[in-house]
C-alpha positions in Angstrom: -78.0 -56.4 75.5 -76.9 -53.9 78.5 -74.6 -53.2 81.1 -74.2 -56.0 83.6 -72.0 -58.8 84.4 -71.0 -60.8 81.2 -73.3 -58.1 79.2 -76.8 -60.0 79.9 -79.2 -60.5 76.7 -83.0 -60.9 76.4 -84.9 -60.9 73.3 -88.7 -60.6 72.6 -90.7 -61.1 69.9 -93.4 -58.4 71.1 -91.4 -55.9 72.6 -93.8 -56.5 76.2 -92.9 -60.1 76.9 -89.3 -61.0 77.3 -86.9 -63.8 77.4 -83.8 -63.9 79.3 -81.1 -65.1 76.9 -77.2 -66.1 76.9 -74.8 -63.4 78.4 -72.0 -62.6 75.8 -69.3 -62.9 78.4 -71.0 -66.1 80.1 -67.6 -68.0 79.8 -65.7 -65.2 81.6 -63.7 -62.1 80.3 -61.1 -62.5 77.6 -57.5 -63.0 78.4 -56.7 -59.5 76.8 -58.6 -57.6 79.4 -57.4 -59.7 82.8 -53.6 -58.7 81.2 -54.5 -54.9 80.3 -56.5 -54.6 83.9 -53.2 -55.9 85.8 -51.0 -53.0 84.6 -53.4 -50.7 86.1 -52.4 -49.7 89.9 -55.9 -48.8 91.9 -58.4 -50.5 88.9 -62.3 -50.7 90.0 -62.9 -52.7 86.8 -66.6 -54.7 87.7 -67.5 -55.4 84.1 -67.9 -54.2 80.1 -71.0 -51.3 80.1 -72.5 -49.9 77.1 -73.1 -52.4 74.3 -73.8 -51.9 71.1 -74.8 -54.2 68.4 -74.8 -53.4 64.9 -75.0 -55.7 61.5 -73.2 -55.7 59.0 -70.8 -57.5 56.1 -73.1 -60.8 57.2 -72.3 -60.7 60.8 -73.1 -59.0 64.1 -70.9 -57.0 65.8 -71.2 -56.0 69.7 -68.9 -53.2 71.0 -69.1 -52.4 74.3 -66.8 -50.5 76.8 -64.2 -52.0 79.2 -63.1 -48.9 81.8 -60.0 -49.9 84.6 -61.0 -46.4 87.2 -64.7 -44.9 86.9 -64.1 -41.3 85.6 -60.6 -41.6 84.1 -59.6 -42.4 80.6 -58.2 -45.7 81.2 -60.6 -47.5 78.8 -60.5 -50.3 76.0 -63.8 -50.8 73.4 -64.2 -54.5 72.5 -65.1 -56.2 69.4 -67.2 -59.6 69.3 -68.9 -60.6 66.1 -71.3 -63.6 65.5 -73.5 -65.0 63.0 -76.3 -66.1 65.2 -77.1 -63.8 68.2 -79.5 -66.6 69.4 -76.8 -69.1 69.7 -74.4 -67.3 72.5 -71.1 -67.5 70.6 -69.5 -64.9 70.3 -65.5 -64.5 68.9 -63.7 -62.4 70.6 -61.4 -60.0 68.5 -60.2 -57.7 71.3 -60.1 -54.4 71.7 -60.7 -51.8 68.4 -58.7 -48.7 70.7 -58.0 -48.1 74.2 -57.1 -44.7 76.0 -54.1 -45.4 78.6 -55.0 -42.2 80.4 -52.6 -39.6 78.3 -55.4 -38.9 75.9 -57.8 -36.2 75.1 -60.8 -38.5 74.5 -62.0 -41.5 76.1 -62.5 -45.1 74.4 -66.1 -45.6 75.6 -69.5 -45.9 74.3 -69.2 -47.5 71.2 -71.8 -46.6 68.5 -71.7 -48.1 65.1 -73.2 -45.5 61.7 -73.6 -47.3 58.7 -73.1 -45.1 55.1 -75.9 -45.7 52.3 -72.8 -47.9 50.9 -72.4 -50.1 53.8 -69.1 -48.6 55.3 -69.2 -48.6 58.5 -67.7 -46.6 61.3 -67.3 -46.4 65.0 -68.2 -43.4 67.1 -67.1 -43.0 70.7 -66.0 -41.3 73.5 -67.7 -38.7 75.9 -66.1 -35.7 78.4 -62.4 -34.5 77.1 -62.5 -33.8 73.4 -65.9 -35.2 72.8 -67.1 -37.5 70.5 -64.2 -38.9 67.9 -64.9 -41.7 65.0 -62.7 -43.5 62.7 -63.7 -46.3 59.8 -64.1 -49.8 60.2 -62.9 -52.5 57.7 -65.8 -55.4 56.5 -64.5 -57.4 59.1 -65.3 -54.4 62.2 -62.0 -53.9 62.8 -60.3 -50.4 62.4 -59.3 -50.0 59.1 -55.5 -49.2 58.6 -54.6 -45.7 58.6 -57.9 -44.4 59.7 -57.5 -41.2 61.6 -59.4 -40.1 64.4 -62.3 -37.7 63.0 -63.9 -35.4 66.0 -67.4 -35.3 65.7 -68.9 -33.4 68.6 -67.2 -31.2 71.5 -68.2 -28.6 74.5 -66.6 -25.6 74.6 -64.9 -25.1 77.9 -65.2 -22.4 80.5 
């Protein structure tokens, strides 16, 4: 999986000779984004970057980022789980957090860490306050009360 229109897939059984497969998006962008990308004057939105695709609780889960203005916070993560990668279908379960521009992080580049136990959680985010992560529920979704822990920062001039 990368960044591309409709996140493009290939797979290969070698790692030297690949296969193109189905894009995740090859049906169009969900609803949820055309809605959030129309309350956002000036948006250069061309399509979701950064995928990541992680396994776990029986399923796979593919996060990827969804930006309205290249170099502003105005961003959304995704959430798509299937049980078959091979098969294309993916269910769309929308977005996991979004920055509307006010915040001091970024809700890109999605990157799933998995404990010895299996819990999972969701690291993100890039310029601002650096890297943040919060836990995941079974189901990839962001568990309920789950604060925002800061994992990595620069120190500013």
């Amino acid at each position: 999986f990368w960044t591309g229109d409709n996140i493009p897939m290939a797979s290969s059984t070698d790692l030297m000779a690949w296969r193109d497969g189905p894009s995740v998006y090859r049906n169009g962008y969900p609803a949820w984004s055309r809605d959030w990308l129309s309350g956002v004057q000036g948006e250069t939105f061309n399509f979701p970057w950064a995928p990541d695709v992680s396994f776990f609780a029986n399923q796979y889960h593919l996060y990827s980022s969804f930006s309205a203005k290249f170099g502003d916070n105005i961003s959304c993560i995704t959430h798509l789980t299937t049980s078959d990668i091979a098969s294309g279908e993916w269910e769309d379960h929308g977005p996991v957090i979004c920055t509307e521009g006010n915040e001091r992080y970024n809700a890109i580049d999605a990157e799933v860490g998995l404990e010895q136990d299996g819990k999972a959680f969701l690291a993100f985010g890039s310029f601002w306050d650096g890297i943040l992560a919060f836990e995941l529920t079974e189901t990839g979704e962001r568990a309920a009360g789950s604060e925002l822990t800061r994992l990595a920062w620069a120190r500013g001039p």
